[in-house]
PAZAPA-4460 file (N, C-alpha, C; in steps of 0.05 Angstrom, whole numbers, plus 32768, in hexadecimal, padded with zeros to 4 digits):
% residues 296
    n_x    n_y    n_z   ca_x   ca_y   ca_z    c_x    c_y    c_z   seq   type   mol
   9129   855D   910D   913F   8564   90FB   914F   854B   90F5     1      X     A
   914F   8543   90DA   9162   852F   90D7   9178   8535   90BB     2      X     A
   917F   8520   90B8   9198   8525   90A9   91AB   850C   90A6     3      X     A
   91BC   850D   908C   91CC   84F2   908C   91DB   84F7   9087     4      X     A
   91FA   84E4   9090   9215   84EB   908B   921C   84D5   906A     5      X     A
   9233   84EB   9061   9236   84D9   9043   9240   84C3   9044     6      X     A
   9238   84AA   9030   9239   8496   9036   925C   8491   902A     7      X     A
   9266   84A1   9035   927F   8498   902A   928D   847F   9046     8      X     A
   92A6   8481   9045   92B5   846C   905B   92B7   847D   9079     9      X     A
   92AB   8478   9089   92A5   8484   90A5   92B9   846C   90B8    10      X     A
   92C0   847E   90D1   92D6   846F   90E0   92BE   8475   9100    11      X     A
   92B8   845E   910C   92A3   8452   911F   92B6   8445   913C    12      X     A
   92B2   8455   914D   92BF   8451   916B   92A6   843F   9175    13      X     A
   92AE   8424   9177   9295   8414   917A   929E   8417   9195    14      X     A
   928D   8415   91AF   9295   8417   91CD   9282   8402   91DC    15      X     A
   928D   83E9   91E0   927D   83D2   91EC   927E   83C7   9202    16      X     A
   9263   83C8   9212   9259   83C7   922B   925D   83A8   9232    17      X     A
   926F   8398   923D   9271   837E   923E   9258   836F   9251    18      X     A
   925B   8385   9267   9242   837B   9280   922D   837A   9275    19      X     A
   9222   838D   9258   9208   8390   924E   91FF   8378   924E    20      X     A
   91DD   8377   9251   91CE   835F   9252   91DC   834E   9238    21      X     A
   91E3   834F   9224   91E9   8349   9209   920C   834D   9209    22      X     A
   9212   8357   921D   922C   8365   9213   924A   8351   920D    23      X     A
   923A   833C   920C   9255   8321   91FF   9246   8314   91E5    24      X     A
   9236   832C   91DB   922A   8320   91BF   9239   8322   91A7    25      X     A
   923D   8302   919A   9255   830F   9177   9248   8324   9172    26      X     A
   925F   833A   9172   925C   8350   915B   9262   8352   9146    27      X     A
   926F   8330   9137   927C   8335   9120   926F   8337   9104    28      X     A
   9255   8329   9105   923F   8332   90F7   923B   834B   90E8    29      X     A
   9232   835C   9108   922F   837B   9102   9242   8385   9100    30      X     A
   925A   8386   9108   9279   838E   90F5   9273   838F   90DF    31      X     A
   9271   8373   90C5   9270   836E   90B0   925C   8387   90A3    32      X     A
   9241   8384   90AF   9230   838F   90A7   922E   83B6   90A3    33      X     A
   924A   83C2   90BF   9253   83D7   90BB   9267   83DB   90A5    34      X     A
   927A   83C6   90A9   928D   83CD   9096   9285   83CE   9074    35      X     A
   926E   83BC   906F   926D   83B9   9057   925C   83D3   9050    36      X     A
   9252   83DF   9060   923F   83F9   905D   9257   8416   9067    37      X     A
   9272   840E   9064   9284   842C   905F   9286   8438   907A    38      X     A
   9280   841C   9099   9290   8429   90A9   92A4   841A   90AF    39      X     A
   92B5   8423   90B9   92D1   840F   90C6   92D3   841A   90E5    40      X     A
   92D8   8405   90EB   92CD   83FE   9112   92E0   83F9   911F    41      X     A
   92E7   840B   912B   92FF   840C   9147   92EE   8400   915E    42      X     A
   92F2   83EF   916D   92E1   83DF   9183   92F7   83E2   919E    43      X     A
   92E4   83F3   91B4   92F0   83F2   91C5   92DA   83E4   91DA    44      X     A
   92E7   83CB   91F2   92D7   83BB   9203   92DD   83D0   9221    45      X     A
   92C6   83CE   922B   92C6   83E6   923F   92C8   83D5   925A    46      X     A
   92D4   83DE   9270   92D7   83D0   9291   92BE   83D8   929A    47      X     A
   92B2   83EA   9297   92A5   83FA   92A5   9291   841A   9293    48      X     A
   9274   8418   9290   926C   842C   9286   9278   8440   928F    49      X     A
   9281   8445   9299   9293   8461   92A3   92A0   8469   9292    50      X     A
   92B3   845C   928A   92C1   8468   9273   92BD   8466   9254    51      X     A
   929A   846F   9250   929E   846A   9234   9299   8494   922E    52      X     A
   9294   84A2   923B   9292   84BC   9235   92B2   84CA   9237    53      X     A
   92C3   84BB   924A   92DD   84C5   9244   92EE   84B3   9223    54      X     A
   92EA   84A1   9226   92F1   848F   920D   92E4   849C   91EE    55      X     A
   92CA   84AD   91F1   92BE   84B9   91D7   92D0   84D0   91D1    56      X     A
   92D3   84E3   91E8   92E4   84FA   91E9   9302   84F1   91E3    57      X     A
   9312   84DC   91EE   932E   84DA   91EC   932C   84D1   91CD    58      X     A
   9322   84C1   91C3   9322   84BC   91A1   930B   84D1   918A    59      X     A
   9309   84E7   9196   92F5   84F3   9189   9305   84F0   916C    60      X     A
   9319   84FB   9167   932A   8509   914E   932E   84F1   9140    61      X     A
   932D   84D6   9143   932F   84BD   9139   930D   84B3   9133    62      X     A
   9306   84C0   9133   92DF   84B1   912C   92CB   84C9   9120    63      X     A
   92BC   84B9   910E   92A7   84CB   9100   9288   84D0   9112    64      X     A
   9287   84B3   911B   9276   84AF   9125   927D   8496   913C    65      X     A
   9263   848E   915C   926B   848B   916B   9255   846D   916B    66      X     A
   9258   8454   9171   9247   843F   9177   9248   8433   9192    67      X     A
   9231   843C   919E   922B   842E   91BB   9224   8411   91B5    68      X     A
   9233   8400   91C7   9229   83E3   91C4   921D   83D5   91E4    69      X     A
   91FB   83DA   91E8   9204   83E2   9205   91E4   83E7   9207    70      X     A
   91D6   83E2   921F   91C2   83EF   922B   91C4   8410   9236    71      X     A
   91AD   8417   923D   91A1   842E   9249   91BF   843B   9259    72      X     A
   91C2   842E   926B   91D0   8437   9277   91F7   843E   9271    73      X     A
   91F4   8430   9259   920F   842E   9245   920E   8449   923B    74      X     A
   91F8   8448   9227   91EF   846B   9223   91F1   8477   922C    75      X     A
   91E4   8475   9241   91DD   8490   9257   9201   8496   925C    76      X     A
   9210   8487   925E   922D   848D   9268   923C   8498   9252    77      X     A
   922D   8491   9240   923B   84A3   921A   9235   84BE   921C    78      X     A
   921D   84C5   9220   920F   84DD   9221   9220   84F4   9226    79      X     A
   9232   84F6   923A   923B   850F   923A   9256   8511   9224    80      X     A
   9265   84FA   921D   9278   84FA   9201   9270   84F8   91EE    81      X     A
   925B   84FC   91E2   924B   84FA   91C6   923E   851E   91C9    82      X     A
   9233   8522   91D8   922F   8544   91E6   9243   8555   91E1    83      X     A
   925A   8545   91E9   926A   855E   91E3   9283   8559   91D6    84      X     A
   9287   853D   91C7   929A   8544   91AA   9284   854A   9194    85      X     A
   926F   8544   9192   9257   854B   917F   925A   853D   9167    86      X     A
   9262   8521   9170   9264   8506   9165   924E   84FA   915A    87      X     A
   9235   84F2   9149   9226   84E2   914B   9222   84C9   9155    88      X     A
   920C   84C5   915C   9213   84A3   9170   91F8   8497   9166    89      X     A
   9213   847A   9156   9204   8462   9159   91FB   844F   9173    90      X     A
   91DE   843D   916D   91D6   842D   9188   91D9   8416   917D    91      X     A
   91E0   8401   918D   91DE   83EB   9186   91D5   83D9   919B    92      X     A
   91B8   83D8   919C   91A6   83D6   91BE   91BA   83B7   91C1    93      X     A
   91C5   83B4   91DF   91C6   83A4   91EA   91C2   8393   920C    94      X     A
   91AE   83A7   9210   91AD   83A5   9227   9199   839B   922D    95      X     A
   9187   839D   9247   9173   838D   924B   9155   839C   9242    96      X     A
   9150   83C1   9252   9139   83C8   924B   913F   83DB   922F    97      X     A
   9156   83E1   9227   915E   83EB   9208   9140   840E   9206    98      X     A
   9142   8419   9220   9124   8424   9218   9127   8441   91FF    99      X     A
   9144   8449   91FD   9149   845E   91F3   914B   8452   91D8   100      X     A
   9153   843A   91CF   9152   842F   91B2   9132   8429   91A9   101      X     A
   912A   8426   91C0   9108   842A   91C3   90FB   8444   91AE   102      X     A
   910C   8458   91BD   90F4   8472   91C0   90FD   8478   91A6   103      X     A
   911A   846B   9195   911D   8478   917F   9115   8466   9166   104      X     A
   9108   844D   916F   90FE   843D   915B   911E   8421   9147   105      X     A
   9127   842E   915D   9147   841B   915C   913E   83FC   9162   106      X     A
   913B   83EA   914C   913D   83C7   9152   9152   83BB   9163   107      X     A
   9146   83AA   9178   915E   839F   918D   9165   837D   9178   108      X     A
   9163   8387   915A   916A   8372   914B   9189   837B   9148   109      X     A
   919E   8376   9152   91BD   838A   9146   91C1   8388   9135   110      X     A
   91BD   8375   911C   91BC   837A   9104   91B4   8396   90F7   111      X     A
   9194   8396   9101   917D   83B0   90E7   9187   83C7   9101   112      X     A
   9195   83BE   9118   919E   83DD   9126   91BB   83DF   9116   113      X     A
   91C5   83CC   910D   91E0   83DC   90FD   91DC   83E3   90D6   114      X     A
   91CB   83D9   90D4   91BE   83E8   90B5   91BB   8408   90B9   115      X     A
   91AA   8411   90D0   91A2   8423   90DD   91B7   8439   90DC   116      X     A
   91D1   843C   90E4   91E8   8444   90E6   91F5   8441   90CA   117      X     A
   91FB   842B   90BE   91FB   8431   909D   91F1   8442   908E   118      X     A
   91D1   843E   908F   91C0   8456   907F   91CE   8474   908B   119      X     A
   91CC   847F   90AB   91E1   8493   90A5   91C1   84A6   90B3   120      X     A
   91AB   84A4   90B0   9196   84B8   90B7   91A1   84BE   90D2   121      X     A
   9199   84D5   90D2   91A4   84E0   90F4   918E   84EB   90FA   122      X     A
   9189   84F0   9119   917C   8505   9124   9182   8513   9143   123      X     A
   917C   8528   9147   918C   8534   9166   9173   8532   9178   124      X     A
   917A   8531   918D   9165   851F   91A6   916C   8537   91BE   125      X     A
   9160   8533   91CA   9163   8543   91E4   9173   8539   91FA   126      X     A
   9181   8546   920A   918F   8532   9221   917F   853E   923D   127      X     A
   9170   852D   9252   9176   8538   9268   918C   8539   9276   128      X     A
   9187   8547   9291   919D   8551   92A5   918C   8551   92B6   129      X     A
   9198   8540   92D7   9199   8546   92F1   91AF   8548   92FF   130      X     A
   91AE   8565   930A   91CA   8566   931F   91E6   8564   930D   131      X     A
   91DE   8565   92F7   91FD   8561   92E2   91FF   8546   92D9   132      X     A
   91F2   853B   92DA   91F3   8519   92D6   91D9   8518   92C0   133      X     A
   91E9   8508   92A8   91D8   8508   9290   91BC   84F7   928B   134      X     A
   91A4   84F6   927D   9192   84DB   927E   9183   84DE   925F   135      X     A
   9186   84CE   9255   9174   84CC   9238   9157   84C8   9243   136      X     A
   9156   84B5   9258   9131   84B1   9251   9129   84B0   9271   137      X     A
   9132   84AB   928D   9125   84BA   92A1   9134   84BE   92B4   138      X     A
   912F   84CE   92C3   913C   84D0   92DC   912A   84C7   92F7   139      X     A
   9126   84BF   9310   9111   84BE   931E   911F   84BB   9337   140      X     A
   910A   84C0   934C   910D   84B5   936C   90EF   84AB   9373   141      X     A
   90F8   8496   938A   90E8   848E   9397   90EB   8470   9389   142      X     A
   90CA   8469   9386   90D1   8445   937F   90E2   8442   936E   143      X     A
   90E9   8453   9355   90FC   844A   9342   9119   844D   9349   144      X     A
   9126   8450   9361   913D   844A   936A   913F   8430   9378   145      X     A
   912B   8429   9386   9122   840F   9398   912D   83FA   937E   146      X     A
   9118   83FF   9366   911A   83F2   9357   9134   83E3   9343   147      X     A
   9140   83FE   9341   9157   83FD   933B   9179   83EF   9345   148      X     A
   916B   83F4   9362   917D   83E3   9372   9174   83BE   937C   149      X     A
   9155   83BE   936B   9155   83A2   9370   9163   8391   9356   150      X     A
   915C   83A1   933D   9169   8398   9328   917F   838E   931A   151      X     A
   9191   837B   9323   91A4   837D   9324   91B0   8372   930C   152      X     A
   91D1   8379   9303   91D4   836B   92E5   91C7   834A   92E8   153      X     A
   91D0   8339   92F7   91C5   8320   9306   91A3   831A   92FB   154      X     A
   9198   832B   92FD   9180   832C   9305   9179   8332   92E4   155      X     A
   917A   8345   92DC   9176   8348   92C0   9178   833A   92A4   156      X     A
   919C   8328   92B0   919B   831D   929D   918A   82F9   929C   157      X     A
   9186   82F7   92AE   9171   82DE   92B3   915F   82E8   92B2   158      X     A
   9153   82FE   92AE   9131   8300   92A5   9130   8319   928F   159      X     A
   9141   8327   9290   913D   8333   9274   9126   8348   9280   160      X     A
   9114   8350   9269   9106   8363   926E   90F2   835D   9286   161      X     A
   90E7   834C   928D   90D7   8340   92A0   90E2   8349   92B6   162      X     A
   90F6   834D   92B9   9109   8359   92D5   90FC   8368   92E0   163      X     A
   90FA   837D   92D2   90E1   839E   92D8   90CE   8397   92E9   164      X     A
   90BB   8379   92DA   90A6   837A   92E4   90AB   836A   9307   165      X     A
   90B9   8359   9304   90BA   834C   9320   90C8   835E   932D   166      X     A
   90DB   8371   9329   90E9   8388   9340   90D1   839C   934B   167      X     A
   90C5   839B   9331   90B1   83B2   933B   9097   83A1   9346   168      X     A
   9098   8394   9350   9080   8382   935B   908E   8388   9376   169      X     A
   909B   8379   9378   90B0   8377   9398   90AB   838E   939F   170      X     A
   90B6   83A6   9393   90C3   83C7   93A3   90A0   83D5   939E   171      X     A
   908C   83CA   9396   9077   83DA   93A3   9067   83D5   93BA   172      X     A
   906B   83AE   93C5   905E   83AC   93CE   906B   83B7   93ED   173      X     A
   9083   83C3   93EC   908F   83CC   9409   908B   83F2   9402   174      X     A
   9084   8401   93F5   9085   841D   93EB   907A   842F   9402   175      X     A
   9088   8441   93FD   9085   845A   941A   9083   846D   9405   176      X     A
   9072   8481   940E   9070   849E   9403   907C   84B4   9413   177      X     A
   9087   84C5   9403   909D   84D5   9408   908A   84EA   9407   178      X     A
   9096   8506   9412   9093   8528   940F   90A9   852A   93F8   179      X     A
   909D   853E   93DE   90B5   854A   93CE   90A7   8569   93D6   180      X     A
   90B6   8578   93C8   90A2   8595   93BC   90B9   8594   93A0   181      X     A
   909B   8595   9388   90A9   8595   9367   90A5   85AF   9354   182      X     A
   90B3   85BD   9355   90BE   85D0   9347   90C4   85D2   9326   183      X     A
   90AE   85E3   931B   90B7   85EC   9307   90BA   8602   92F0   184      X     A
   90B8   8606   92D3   90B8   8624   92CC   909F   8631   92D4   185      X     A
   9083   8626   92E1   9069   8639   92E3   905E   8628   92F9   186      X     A
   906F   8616   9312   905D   8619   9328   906D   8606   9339   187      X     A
   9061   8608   935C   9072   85F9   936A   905C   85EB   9377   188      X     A
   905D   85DA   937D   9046   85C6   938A   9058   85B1   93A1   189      X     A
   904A   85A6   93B6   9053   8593   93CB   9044   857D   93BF   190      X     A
   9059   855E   93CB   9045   854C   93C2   9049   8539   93D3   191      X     A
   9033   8520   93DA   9041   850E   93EB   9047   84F0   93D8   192      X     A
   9058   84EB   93CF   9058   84DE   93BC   905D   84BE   93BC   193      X     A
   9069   84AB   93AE   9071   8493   93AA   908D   849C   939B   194      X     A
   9089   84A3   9380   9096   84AD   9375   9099   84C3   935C   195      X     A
   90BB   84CB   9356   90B6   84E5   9344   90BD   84DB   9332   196      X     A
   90BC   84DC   931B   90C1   84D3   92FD   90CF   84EE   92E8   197      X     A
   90DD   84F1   92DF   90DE   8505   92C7   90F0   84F3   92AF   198      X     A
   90E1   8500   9298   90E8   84FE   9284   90F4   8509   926D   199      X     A
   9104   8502   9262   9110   8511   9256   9108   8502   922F   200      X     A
   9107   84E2   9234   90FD   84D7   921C   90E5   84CE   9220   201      X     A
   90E1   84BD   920F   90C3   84AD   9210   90C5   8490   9221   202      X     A
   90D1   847D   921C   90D9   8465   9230   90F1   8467   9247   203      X     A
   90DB   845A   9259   90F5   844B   9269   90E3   8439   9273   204      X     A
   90F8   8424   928B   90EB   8410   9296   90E1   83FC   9284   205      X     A
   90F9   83F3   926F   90E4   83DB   925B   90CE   83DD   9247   206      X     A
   90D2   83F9   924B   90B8   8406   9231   90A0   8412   9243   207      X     A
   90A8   8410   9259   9089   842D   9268   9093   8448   925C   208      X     A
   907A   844F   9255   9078   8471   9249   9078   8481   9259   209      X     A
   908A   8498   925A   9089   84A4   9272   9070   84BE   926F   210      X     A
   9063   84C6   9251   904F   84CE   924F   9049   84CD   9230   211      X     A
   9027   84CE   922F   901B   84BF   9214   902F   84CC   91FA   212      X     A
   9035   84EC   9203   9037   8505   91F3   9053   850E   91F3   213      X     A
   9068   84FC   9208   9081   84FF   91FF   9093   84F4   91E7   214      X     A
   90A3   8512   91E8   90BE   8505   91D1   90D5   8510   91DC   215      X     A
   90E6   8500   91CE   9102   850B   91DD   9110   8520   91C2   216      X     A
   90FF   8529   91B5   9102   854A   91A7   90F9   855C   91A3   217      X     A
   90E8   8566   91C2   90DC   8577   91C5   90E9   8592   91DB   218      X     A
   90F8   858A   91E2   9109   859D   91FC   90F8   8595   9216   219      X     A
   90E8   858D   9219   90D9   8591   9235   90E0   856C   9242   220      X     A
   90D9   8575   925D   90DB   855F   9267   90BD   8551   9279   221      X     A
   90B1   853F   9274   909E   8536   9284   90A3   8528   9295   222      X     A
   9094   8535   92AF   9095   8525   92C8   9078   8521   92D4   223      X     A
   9075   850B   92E2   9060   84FB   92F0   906E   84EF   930A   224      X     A
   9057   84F6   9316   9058   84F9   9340   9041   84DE   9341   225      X     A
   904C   84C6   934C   903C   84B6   9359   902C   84BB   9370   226      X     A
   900E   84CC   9370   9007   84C7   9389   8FF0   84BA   9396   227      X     A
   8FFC   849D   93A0   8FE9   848A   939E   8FE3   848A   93C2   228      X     A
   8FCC   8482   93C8   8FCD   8484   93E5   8FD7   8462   93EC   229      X     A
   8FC1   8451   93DC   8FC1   842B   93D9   8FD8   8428   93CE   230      X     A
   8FF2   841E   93CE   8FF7   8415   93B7   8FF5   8401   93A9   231      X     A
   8FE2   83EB   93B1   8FD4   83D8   93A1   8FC8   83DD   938B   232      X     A
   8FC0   83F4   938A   8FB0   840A   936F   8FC8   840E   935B   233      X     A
   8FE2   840A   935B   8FF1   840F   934D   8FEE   83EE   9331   234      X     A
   8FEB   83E8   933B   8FE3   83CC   9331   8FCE   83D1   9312   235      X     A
   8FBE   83D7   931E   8FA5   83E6   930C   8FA7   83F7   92F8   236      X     A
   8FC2   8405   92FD   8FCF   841D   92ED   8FE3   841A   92DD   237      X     A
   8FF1   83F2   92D9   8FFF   83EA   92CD   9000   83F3   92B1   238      X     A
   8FE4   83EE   92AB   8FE1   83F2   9287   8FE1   840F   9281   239      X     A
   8FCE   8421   928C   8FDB   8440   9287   8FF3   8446   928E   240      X     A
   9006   8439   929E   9023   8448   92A1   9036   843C   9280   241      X     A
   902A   841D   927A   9037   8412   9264   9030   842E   9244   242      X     A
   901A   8437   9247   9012   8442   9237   9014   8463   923A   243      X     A
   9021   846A   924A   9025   8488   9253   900C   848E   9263   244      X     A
   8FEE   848D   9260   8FE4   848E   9267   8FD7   8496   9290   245      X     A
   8FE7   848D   9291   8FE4   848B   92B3   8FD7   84AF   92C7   246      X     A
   8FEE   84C1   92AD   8FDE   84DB   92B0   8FC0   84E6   92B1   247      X     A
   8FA3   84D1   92B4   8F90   84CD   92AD   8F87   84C3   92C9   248      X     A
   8F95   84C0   92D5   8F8B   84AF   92EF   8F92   84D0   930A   249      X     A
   8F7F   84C7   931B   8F80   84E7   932E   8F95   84DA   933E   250      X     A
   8F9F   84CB   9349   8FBA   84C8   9357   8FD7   84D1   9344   251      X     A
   8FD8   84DC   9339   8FF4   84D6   9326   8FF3   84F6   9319   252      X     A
   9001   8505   9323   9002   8528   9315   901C   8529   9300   253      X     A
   900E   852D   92EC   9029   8536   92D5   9035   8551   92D0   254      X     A
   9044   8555   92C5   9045   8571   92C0   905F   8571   92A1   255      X     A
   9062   8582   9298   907F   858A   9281   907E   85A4   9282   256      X     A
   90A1   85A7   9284   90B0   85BD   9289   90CA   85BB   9282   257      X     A
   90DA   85CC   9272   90F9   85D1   926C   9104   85C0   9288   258      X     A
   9101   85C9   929E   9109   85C6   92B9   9100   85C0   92D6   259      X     A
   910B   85B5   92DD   90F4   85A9   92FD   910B   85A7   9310   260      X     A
   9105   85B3   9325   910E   85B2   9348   9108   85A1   9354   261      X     A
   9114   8594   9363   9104   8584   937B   910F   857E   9394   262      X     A
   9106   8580   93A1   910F   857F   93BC   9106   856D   93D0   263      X     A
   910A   8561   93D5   9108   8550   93F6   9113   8555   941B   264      X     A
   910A   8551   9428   910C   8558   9449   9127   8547   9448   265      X     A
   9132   852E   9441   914E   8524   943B   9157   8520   9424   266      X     A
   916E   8521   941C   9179   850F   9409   9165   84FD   9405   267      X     A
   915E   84F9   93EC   915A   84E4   93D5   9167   84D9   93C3   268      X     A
   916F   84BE   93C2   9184   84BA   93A1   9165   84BE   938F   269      X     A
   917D   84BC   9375   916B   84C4   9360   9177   84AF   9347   270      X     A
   916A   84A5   933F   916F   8492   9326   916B   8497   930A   271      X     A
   917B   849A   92F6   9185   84A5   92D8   9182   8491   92CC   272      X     A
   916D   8486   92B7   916F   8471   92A9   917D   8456   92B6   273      X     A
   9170   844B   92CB   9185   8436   92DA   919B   8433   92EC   274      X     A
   91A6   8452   92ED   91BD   844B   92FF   91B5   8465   9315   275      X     A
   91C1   8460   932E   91B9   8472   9345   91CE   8486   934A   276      X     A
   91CB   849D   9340   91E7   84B0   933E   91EB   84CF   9345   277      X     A
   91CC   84D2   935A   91D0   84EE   9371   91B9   84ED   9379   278      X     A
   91B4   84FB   9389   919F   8506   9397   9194   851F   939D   279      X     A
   9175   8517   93A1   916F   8539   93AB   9178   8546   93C9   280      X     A
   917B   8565   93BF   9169   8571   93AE   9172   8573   9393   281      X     A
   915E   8570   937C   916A   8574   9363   9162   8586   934F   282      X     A
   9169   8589   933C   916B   859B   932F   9160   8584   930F   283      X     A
   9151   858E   9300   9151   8574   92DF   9151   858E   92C5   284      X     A
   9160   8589   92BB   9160   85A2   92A0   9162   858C   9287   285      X     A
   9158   8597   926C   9161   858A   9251   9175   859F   9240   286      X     A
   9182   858B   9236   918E   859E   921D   917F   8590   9204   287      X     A
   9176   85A4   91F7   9167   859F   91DD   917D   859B   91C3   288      X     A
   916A   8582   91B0   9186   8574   919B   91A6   8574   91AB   289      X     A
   91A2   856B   91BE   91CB   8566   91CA   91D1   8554   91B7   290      X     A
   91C8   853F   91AE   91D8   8524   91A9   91CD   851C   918E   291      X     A
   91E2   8517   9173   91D5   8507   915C   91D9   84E6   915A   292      X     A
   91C3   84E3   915C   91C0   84C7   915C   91B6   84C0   9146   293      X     A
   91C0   84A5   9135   91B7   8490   911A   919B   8491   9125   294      X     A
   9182   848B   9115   916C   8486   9115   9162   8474   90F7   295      X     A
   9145   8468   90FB   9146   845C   90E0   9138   846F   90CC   296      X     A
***
């Protein structure tokens, strides 16, 4: 479902991620390039992603529409104030793996991403949910928390996307397999795993697919269970995980479902598009079209 707002003069709560990999990049360019296309840009510089879903809500009645300036995890912190003043939201990728400007075909050029928001096309996307805590494109446990906590702003912004690959080199060659039991609308299964993956979009991690056949406007969510016995074999499985693919290999069980359970013998944290923000046991639900987002 898409749709465009009239190209008349629109009023733009720009909300900018300073820590973002990019996030001390001139914006005065893309200003120009909004303003001269009929928006006018209130710019607020943020301390902390934390407050950009109370900051969408406290200025809702002052804005037409909403511009993230900001990686994955900038988003992911918009997500629930764009949900629920029912604001449209502009992206303006600035971060390091940008995977949700990915999945929507959004250029990490900020220029042709603020044309993008000019033209005005919209479309509604799905949001996940774990435990009450929002995610555009995955949620996971196991190596992808390891991972997450090797990655540091530090770390990112001296290698940029390459980061992924050397964090995730490091945190497999130490990997333990866990007990979950994964839960969903038509079955419960035990597993001994590495790790759990669900998806709610198509990218994360730098552009790995989280399956060949996902979209993030379909209501369902896909999940994939690492179960590798070697994990030197994970190695081998680089190019099908880049390609969704990996579902093809007998270590690695997928599944899609509205909803998934999961449980562990302890606490697990659990990681949301990059940041580490509860644990199991958990609960993952979508809300179908939550959020209008610019598209090209």
């Amino acid at each position: 479902m898409t749709d465009a707002l009239p190209l008349s003069r629109r009023r733009a709560l720009m909300l900018v991620n300073p820590n973002a990999r990019q996030g001390h990049a001139d914006l005065e360019g893309v200003i120009e390039i909004l303003q001269a296309g009929g928006v006018d840009v209130v710019i607020e510089h943020l301390d902390t992603p934390d407050q950009v879903s109370a900051q969408i809500v406290r200025q809702r009645d002052q804005a037409d529409l909403v511009i993230v300036c900001g990686g994955d995890g900038t988003l992911n912190s918009a997500a629930l104030g764009v949900m629920e003043t029912g604001l449209p939201m502009g992206i303006l990728p600035m971060g390091t793996a940008n995977d949700l400007a990915r999945t929507l075909s959004i250029s990490d050029d900020l220029a042709l991403a603020a044309d993008v928001i000019v033209a005005g096309k919209q479309t509604r996307v799905d949001l996940g949910e774990v435990n009450g805590h929002p995610f555009f494109n995955v949620a996971s446990l196991g190596l992808s928390v390891d991972l997450a906590r090797n990655l540091t702003p530090e770390v990112k912004r001296r290698w940029g996307k390459l980061s992924y690959a050397l964090a995730a080199f490091a945190v497999v060659r130490q990997a333990k397999r866990f007990r979950a039991e994964i839960i969903s609308d038509t079955s419960r299964v035990r597993v001994h795993t590495l790790q759990i993956a669900v998806g709610n979009g198509v990218h994360y991690g730098g552009g790995t697919v989280i399956q060949a056949d996902a979209t993030i406007q379909d209501g369902r969510l896909d999940l994939y269970s690492l179960e590798l016995r070697n994990v030197w074999k994970f190695g081998l499985m680089l190019g099908a995980f880049r390609r969704g693919e990996h579902g093809l290999w007998d270590e690695v069980r997928t599944d899609k479902s509205t909803g998934f359970e999961i449980r562990t013998s302890k606490p697990m944290p659990i990681n949301t598009d990059g940041d580490i923000v509860t644990h199991t046991p958990a609960r993952f639900s979508t809300h179908p079209g939550a959020v209008a987002v610019f598209v090209p």
